[in-house]
N, C-alpha and C positions, 0 to 999 in steps of 0.2 A: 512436561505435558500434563494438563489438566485430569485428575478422574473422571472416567464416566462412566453414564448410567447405560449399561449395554443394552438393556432392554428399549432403547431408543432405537436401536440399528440391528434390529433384526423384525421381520414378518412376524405379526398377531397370531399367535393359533386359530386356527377357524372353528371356528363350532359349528359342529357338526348337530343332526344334518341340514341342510343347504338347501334354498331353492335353485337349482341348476337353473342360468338365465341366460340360454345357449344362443339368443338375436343381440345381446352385449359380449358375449365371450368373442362371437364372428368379428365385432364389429372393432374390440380391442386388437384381436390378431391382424386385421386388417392396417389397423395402425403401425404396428411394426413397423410398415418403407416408408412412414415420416418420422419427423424430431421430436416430435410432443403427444401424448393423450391426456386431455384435460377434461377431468373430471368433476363438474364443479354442480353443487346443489344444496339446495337447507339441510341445515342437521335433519336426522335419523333417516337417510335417505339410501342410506344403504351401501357408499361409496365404496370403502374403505373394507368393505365385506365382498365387494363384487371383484376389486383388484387381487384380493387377496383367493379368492374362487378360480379364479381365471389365473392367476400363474401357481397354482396347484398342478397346472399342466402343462406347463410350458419348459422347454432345455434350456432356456437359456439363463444366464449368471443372471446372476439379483443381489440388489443393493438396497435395501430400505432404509429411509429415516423416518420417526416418528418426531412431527415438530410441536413444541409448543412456544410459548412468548418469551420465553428465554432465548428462544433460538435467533431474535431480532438481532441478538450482539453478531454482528458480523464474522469477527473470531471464531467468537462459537459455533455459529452457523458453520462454516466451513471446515469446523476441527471433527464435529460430529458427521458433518457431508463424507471426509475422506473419511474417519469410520469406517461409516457404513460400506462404501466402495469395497475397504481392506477385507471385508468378510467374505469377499466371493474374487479378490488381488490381495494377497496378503501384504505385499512391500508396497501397495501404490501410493503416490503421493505425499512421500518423506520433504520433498521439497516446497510443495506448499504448505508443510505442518509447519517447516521452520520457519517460514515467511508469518506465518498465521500469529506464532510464540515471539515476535521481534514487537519492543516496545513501541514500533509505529508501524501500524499494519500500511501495505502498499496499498496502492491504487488498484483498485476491483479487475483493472482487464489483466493488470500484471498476471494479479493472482489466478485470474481465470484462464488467462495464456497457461500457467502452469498447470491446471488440473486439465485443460484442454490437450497439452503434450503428453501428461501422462494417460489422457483415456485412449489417445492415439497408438500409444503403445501396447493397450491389451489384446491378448490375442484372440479372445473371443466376445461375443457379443454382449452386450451388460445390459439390461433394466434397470434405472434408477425410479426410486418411488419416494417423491416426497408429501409424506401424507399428513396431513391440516395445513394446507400450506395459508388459509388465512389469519392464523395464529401469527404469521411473520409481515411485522407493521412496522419494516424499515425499507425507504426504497434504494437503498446503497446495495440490499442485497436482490429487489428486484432487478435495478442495472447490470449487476454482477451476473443473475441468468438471464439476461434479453442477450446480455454480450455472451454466454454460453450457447445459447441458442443462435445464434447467427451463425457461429464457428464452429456449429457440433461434430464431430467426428461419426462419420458411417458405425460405428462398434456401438455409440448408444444411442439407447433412447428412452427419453423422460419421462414420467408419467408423475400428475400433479392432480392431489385430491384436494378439495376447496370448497368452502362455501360462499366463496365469491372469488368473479374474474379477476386473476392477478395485473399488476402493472406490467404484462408482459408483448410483445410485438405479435399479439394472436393475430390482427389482420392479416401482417405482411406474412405469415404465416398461413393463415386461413388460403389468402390469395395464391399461394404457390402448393398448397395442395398437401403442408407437412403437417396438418395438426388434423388430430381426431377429438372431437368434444361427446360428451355424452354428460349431458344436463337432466332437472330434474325431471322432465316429463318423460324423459328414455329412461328415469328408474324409478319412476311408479311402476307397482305391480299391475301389472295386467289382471284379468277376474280370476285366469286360470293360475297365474301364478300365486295371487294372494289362496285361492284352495289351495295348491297343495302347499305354500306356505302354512296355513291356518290346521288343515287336516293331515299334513304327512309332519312337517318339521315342526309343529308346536301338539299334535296328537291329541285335535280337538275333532268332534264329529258333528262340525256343524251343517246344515242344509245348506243347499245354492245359497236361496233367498236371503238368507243369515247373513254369507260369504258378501252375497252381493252390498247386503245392507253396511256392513263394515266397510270393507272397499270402495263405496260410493263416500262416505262418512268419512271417510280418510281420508279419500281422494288418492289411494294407491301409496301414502306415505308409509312408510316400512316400520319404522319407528311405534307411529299409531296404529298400526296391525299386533304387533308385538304385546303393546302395550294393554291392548284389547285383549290379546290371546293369555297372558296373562291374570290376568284378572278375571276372565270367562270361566279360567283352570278354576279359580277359587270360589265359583259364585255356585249358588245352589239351584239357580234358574237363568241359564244360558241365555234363554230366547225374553226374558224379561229385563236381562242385563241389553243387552244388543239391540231392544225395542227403545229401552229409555237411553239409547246413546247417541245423542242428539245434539248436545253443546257443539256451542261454537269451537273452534278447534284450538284456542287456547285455554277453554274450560274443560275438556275434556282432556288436557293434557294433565292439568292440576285434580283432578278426579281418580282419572286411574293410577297415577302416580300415590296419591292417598291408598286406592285401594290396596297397590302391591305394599307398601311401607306399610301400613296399618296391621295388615297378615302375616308379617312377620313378629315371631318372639319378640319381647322387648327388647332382650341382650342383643339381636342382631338389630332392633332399630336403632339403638343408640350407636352400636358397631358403625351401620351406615352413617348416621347423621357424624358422629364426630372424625372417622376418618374421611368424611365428604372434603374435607379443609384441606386434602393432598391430592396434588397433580396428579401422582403415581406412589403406590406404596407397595410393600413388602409386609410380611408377619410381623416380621419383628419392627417394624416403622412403625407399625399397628399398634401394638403392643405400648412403644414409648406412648404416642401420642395418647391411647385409653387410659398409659400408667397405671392402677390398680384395681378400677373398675372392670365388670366383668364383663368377656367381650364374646364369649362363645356362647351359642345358639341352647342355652339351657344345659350344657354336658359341663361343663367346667375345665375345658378344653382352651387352649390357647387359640392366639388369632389364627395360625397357618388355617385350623379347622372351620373356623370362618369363612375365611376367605372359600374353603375347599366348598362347602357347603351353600354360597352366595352362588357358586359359580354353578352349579347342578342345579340349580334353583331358577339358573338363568336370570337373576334379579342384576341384568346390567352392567356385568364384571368383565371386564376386556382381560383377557391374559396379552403381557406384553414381551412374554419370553416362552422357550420348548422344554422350558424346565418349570415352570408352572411357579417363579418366585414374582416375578412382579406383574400387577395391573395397575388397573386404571378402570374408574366410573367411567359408561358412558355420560357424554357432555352435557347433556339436559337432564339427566336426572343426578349428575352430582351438582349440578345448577342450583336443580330444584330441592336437591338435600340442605347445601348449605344457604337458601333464603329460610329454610324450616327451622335447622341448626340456630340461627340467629336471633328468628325468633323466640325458640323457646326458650332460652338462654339470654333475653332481653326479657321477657315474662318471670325469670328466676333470679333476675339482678345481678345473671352472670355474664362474663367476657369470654371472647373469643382467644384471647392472648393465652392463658395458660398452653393451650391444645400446639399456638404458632411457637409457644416458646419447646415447646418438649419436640415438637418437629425439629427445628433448627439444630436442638441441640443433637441429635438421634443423625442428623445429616454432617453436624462437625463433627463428631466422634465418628465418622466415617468418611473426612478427607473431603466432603462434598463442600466446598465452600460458600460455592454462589448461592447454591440451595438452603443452605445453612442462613445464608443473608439474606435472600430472599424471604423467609417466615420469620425471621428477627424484625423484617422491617414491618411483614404481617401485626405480628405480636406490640409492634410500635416500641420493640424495646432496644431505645436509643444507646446505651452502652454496649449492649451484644453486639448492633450493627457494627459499631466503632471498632469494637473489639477485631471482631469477623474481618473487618475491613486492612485493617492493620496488624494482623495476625501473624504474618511472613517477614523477614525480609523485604519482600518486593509488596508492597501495598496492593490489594486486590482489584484496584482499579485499573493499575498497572500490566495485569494480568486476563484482559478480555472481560473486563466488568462494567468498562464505564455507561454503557447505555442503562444499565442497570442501576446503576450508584446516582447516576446525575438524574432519571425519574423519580427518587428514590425523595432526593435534596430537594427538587423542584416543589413536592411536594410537602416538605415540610413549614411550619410557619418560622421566621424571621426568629423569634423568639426564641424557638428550640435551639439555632442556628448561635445564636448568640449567647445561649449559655453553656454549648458544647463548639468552640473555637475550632479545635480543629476540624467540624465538619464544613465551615468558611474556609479553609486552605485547600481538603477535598474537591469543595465546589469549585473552588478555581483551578485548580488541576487538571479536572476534566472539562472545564468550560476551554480551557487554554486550546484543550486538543482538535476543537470547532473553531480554532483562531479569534475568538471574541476577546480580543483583548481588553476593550471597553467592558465590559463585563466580569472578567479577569479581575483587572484592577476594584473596580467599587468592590469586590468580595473580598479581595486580597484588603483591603481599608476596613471593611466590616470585621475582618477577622483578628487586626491590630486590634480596633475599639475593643472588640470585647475581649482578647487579650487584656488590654490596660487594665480593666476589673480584675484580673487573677493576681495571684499571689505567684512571683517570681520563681520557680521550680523549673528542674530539667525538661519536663517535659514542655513547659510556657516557651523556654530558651531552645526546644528541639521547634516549634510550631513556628515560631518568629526565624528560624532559621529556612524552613519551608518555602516563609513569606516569600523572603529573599532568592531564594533557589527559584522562585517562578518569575519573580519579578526579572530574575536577570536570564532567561528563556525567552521573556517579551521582548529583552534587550538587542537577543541574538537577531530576533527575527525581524527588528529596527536599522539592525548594524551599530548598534550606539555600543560603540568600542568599551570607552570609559562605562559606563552605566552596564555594562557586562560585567566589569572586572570590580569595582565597588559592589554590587550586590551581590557576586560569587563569592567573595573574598568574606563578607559579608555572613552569608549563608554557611561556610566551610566554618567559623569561627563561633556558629551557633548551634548548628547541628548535632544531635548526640551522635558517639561516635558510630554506635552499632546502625544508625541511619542511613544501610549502604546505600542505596537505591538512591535517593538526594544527593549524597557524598559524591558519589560515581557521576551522577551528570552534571552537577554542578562542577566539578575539577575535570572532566571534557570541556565546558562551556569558557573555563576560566583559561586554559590552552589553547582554545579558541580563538580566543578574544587577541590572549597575546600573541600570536600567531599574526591575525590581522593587523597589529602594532607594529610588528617587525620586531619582535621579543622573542627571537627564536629559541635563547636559552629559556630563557620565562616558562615558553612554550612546551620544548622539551623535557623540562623538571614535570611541567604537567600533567603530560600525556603518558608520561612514566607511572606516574602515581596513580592514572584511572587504570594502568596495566596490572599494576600490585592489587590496587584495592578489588580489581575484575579478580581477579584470582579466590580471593579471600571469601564475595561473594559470589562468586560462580556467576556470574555475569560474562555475557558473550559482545549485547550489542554494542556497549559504551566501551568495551576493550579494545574491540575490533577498530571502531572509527578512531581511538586515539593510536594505533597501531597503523593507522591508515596517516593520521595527523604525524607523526615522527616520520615515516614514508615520506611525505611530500616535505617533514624537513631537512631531508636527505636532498633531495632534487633541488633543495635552494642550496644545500653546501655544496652542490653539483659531486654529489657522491651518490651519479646514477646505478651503478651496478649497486650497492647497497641498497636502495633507493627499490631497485626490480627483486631484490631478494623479499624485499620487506613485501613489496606487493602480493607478488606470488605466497608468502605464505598468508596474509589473511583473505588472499582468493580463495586455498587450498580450504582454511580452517572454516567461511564463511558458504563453502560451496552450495550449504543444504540451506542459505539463507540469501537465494539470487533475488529476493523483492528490497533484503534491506541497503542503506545508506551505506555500509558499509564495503558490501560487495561490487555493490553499483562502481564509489570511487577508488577499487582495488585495482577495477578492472580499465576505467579510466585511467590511470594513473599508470597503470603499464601500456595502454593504448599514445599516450605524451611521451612517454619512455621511447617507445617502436617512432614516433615521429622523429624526435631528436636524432634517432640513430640510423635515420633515413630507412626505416624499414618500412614502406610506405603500404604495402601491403597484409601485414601484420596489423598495422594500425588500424585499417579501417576493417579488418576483418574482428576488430577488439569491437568498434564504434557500431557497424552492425548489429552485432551481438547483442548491445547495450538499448536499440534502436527505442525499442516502445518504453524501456525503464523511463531514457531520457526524455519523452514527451512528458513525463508526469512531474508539475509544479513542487516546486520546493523550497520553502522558506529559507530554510537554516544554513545549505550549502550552496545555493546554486548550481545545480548538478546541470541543470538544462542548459544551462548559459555558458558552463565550462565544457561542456560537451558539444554544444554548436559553433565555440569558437575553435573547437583541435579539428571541426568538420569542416571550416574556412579556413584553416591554413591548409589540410590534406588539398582540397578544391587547390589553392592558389599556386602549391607544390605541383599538380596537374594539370598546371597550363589553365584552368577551368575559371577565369576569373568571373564570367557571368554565373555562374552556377556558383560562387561566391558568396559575390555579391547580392546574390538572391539570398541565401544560407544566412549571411548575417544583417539583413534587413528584419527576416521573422526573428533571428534576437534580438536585433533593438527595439522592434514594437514586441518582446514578450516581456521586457525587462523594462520598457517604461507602463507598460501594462499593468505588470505587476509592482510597481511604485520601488523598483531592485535601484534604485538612485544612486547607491554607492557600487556598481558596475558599469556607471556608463562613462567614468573616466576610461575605463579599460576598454570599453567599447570603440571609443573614439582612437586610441590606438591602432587598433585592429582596422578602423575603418582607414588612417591614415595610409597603412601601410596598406589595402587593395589600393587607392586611389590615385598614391604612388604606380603602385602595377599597372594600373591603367590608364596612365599618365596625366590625370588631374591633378594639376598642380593648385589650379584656382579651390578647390573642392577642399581638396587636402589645406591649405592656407585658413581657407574661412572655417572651416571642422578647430582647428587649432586656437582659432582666435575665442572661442568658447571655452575649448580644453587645451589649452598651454604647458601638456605633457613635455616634458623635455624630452625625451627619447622622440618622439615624433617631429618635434623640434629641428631635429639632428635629422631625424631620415629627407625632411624639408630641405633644410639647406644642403644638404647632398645631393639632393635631386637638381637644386638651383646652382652645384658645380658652386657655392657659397661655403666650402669646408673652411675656411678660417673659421667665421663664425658657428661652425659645426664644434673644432677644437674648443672652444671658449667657454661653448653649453658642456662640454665634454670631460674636459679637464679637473674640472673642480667635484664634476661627479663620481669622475675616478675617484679620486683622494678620500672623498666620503665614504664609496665604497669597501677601502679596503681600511680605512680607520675601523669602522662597524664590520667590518669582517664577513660582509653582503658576496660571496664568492659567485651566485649566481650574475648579482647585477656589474661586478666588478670583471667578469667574462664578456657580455655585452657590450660595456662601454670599451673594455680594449681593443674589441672587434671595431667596431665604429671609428673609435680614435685613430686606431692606424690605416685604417680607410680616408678617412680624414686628411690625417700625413700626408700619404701618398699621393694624394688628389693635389698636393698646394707642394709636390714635389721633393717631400722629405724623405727620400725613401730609406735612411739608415733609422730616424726615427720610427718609421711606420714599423720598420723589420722588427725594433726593437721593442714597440708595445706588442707586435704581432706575434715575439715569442713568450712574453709574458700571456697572451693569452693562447698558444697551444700551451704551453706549462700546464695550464688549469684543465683544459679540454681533452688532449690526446689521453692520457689517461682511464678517462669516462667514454670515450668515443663520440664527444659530441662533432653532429655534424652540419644539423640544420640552421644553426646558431649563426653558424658562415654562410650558409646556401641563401637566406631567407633577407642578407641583406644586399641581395642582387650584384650584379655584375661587377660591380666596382670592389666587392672584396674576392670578387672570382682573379680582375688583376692583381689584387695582393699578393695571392696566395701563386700565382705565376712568377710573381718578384723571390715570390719564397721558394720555390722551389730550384729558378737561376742563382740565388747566393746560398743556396744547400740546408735550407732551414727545414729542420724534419721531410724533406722532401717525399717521403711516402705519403706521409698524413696529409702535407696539401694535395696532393695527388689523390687522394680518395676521398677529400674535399669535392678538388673540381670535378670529379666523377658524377657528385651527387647535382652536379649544376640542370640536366636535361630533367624531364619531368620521365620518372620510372630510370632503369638501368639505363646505361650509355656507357659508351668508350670515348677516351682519348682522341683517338682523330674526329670525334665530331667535335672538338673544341678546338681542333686549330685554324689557325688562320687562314691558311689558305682555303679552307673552304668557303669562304667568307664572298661573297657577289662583288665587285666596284661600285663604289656610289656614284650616280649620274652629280655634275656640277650644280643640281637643282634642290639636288636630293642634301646634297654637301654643306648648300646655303640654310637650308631649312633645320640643318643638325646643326647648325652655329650657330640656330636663335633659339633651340631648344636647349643648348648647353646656356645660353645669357638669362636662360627661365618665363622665358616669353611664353604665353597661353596661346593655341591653335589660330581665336580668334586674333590677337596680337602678330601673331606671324602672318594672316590671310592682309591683315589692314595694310602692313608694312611691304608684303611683296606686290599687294594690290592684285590677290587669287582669291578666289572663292574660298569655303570654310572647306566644305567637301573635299576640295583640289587641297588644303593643306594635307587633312586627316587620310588622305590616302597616299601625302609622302611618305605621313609619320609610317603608314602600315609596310611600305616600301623598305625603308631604313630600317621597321624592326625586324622584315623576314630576312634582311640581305647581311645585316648583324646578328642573327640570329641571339635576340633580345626580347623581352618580353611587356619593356614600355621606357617611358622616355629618360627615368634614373639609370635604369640599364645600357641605354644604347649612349648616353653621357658619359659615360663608364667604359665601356667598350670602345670609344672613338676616341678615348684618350689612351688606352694601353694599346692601342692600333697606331697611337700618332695621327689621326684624323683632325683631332683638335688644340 
């Protein structure tokens, strides 16, 4: 977890005294029984001083953040949101810090589901304050609270200080009654509050007419009162000061501002003008950045006494902690210091850089990193950033920086870029992470050229390794098998070796690849070594997913119970990490686990669970699409074939949507096998004649009662299978094949592929393997059980035939209706493979009067479509 600056997440001390502004205190309390109070007006309007007045009174838990433009990084936004939360729930929101620390941060509503569960569980009521909230200029993380705000929990409520309306759903809000606003005309001083403002809390003794003349001349801005009242302290004719204070309101800003800087010591104007260059400081921050200039008020005193001195002085010093260690300028007048700063230090032929360089380093020598790279990049001093940036193990872009890092780059010129290479591989790094491939690449090629310029060194041979390591990430997210495993292979062979962070994904990516080849052992060598190399680096997310990758190549050796051990433990290890990739397919994969083992209720209470992960887009895995097809077999398992059928229509318009090209072989599978279910034969034919799956092939001509030609697609597939030692696919086809058999009457052959394939199965408890190929291997497994072949196992087979639990007598025969002689003829041209229309022509019925035998035939066979009931009327002797 990242250092932070705590002085972010906790309430401003107030300074005292206060104008009490009891027609806003009413009006904030009043907000309470809605979701939001938004505060929103021009600087010095007093926001931020009135929220902080008004829960000086209040019982209830408090959670503040102070945000500035850092806080855009979305990570960070939310690592410092739950924060602040922890100071008034100490343990809240462990699960979305781990989500937040995962090298691909989730989808905004994930993560917002999760900090929405945990506010649900507080037991008392909470205030959250996030205050500058227009410092935050990303709308990932407006989305992130609009979807907050729609789903807030009764326990909180929001409050948002701003100088301009966020991109947030204020109408739909406004219109239901949940939002309180208090803009700037509700925090102009009134006449009476600007007096005692002017005469009690600034301890000046001016007359009405005085009061009034400022107040109208401000116009009730709080800021310009202030500013006034300062300067009045120092002036030696009150009423001659306040007669000539007349300017326009942005020349009177640049006026009094003169006047208070100028009335200060020198040591304390320089104090101001060159600490003006920090967001937030401390003494000793102070201190670096003055370095050995003299920074105290004439005494010879260090900074703390500065600062202590600034702040009695009221000269615009925020304290930002109850321990009196850090502030912060107010915003317009550290504005208006460092345009001064600049100047005068452009009139002296000096630079700004020194001051950013001694920051930076004053925030590395304190673990701060971003901040550190932040005024490096101030300072423009190109090597520091590199440095700063590459500092860890884990590159710091890697680590919740990239919005930062890629501003950073944007701005620089070509030329810089090109003579420090590696910030072209940077650039592509984080461009990758907004999917610009096109962009990707031309940087990933700028970065070779000016590579070619350098002189051959480890470090030239770690950058070209880099190149490689991205390039075969664009690969992943292409499917381009080969072009994954050459530029991984690639990448591994150039990389130094302490380059764990590349190492680790490129050798997941490179297991990957082979994975998709059918290089199981390839595979497995791979996923071994991101395990080792995770260890070495302390790496979670790229352990986890090849932890997860040896899991599912367990399910192909059909070495399910290994396979559910494996799951469970990186469920168990990944728990505090429910946004990332890894979790997600731990818990899938034990959800396909619960199917095979017909635990059909376990499954879909995995698939639930999963529900909203699984809506969110994903390149690399397909998590959406493997999780909509385990939700179309559960559906097809429960009888549900429209409710299917629907299920995988929205994945194949998501997966041609999203150009997933290399999924819709599989797709078409799956489509075969409903259409089968629901007796399109014609459907299922022409789907085929595109995709000429074999296995689909096979479920065809079995529907067509055509098993010779079943055998023949069958046969040689077997052989294949078990040359390559494919235990999964060499299961399937034995199933099939002795279905096959037995349909063309072999039945010593069938018995005898059907005990090579329990051989493989009973052991793992597969069950749906047999259920899923309908009726006709439900008669197998009746033949197996009359000549005594494992006859439990077939038996807890046919068990699984009804959709949910069933017994034995609902599969016997005699429960079975009589077919009418009409009903009988229509089952003998459905077994010859004739289409409804084909049957209607031939008997000379209407279409409707066929499809309502076929419904006939399949309640009275208790079948579930036309392969079924062709199955059924042959272990009947029907046919």
């Amino acid at each position: 977890m990242p250092v932070l600056l705590k002085t972010k997440i906790y309430m401003p001390k107030a300074r005292l005294p206060l104008v009490k502004r009891e027609r806003l205190h009413e009006k904030l309390s009043a907000g309470l029984s809605g979701k939001l109070s938004l505060i929103t007006a021009s600087a010095g309007f007093g926001k931020t001083s009135l929220v902080i007045d008004w829960l000086a009174a209040s019982d209830r838990k408090l959670a503040w953040l102070s945000l500035d433009a850092a806080d855009s990084n979305p990570a960070r936004f939310l690592t410092y949101l739950v924060a602040s939360v922890q100071t008034a729930s100490e343990n809240f929101g462990s699960s979305l810090l781990e989500m937040v620390q995962a090298d691909q941060l989730p989808a905004g509503d994930i993560l917002m589901t999760s900090l929405i569960n945990d506010l649900v569980a507080l037991k008392s009521p909470l205030i959250l304050v996030l205050d500058d909230y227009h410092l935050i200029e990303n709308p990932v993380i407006d989305e992130m609270l609009g979807f907050l705000l729609e789903h807030q929990p009764s326990q909180l409520h929001l409050i948002i200080t701003t100088r301009q309306d966020p991109a947030l759903p204020l109408a739909r809000l406004r219109g239901r009654g949940e939002l309180t606003e208090i803009r700037d005309n509700d925090l102009r001083f009134s006449l009476a509050e600007a007096q005692s403002f002017l005469n009690e809390s600034m301890k000046l003794k001016l007359s009405v007419e005085a009061i009034q003349a400022l107040e109208s001349r401000t116009e009730g801005w709080i800021a310009g009162l202030q500013l006034a009242a300062i300067s009045v302290q120092g002036s030696q004719n009150s009423d001659e000061f306040i007669r000539s204070f007349t300017a326009s309101h942005r020349f009177v800003i640049d006026y009094l501002l003169e006047e208070v800087l100028h009335r200060q010591p020198p040591a304390v104007q320089q104090f101001l003008l060159k600490t003006s260059i920090l967001e937030r400081f401390c003494a000793s921050l102070c201190d670096a950045v003055q370095a050995e200039e003299a920074v105290e008020p004439g005494h010879g005193e260090a900074g703390q006494v500065t600062l202590d001195y600034l702040e009695r002085a009221n000269l615009f010093l925020v304290p930002l902690d109850h321990e009196r260690k850090w502030y912060r300028y107010h915003h317009l007048f550290a504005q208006l210091l460092r345009q001064r700063l600049r100047q005068d230090l452009t009139a002296r032929g000096l630079s700004l850089a020194p001051l950013h360089q001694r920051a930076s380093q004053w925030f590395e020598d304190h673990d701060l990193e971003l901040e550190a790279f932040h005024y490096a990049t101030k300072a423009n001093d190109i090597s520091r950033a590199i440095r700063l940036i590459e500092g860890k193990p884990v590159p710091l872009h890697f680590r919740g920086a990239i919005v930062e890092i890629r501003n950073w780059l944007d701005s620089l010129d070509r030329t810089i870029l090109d003579d420090y290479p590696v910030l072209w591989t940077t650039y592509a790094s984080v461009t990758l992470v907004a999917e610009k491939t096109a962009e990707t690449e031309a940087m990933l090629r700028a970065a070779e050229a000016a590579l070619g310029k350098k002189e051959t060194t480890e470090a030239t041979r770690d950058q070209l390794g880099r190149i490689a390591a991205i390039r075969s990430t664009i690969a992943v997210s292409r499917r381009q098998v080969e072009r994954i495993i050459q530029e991984s292979e690639r990448a591994l062979d150039l990389l130094h070796p302490h380059n764990l962070a590349f190492r680790l994904s490129t050798a997941w990516k490179l297991g990957f690849a082979y994975q998709l080849q059918g290089k199981r052992q390839e595979a497995r060598q791979a996923y071994l070594q991101v395990v080792k190399l995770g260890k070495s680096a302390g790496d979670l997310i790229f352990s986890f997913l090849a932890r997860v990758g040896l899991a599912s190549l367990d399910v192909a050796d059909n070495r399910l119970r290994w396979a559910e051990r494996s799951y469970k433990k990186v469920a168990e290890l990944s728990q505090n990490l429910r946004g990332s990739m890894a979790y997600f397919q731990s818990q899938l994969g034990l959800a396909q686990l619960y199917y095979e083992w017909n635990e059909l209720e376990q499954a879909e209470k995995f698939l639930n669970a999963l529900a909203s992960q699984a809506e969110m887009p994903d390149s690399f895995m397909d998590s959406h699409l493997d999780y909509k097809l385990l939700q179309v077999r559960l559906e097809l398992a429960r009888g549900k074939s429209n409710s299917a059928t629907q299920t995988l229509e929205a994945a194949d318009h998501y997966a041609k949507e999203h150009q997933l090209l290399h999924r819709l072989t599989k797709l078409s599978e799956v489509w075969v096998q409903v259409y089968l279910r629901v007796g399109d034969l014609n459907a299922a034919e022409t789907l085929l004649r595109q995709y000429p799956v074999p296995l689909s092939q096979v479920r065809l001509h079995l529907a067509k009662a055509e098993a010779g030609k079943a055998t023949m697609i069958l046969e040689p597939l077997l052989q294949d299978a078990q040359v390559k030692k494919l235990k999964d696919k060499e299961l399937h086809f034995l199933v099939l094949l002795a279905t096959a058999l037995l349909m063309q009457g072999l039945v010593d052959r069938a018995l005898a592929s059907l005990a090579e394939a329990f051989a493989l199965a009973e052991p793992e408890g597969f069950i749906r393997t047999f259920v899923d190929e309908g009726a006709a291997t439900a008669a197998l497994l009746k033949q197996a059980i009359a000549k005594g072949l494992r006859p439990d196992y077939a038996k807890k087979i046919l068990l699984a035939y009804a959709t949910g639990d069933t017994t034995e007598n609902q599969l016997e025969d005699s429960s079975l209706e009589t077919l009418s002689e009409r009903e009988l003829e229509v089952l003998r041209l459905i077994a010859e493979g004739l289409s409804n229309r084909q049957i209607a022509e031939r008997l000379y019925r209407a279409l409707d009067t066929i499809k309502g035998y076929n419904r006939l035939i399949f309640e009275k066979l208790q079948v579930r479509n036309r392969t079924e009931a062709v199955a059924r009327a042959r272990d009947l002797g029907l046919l």
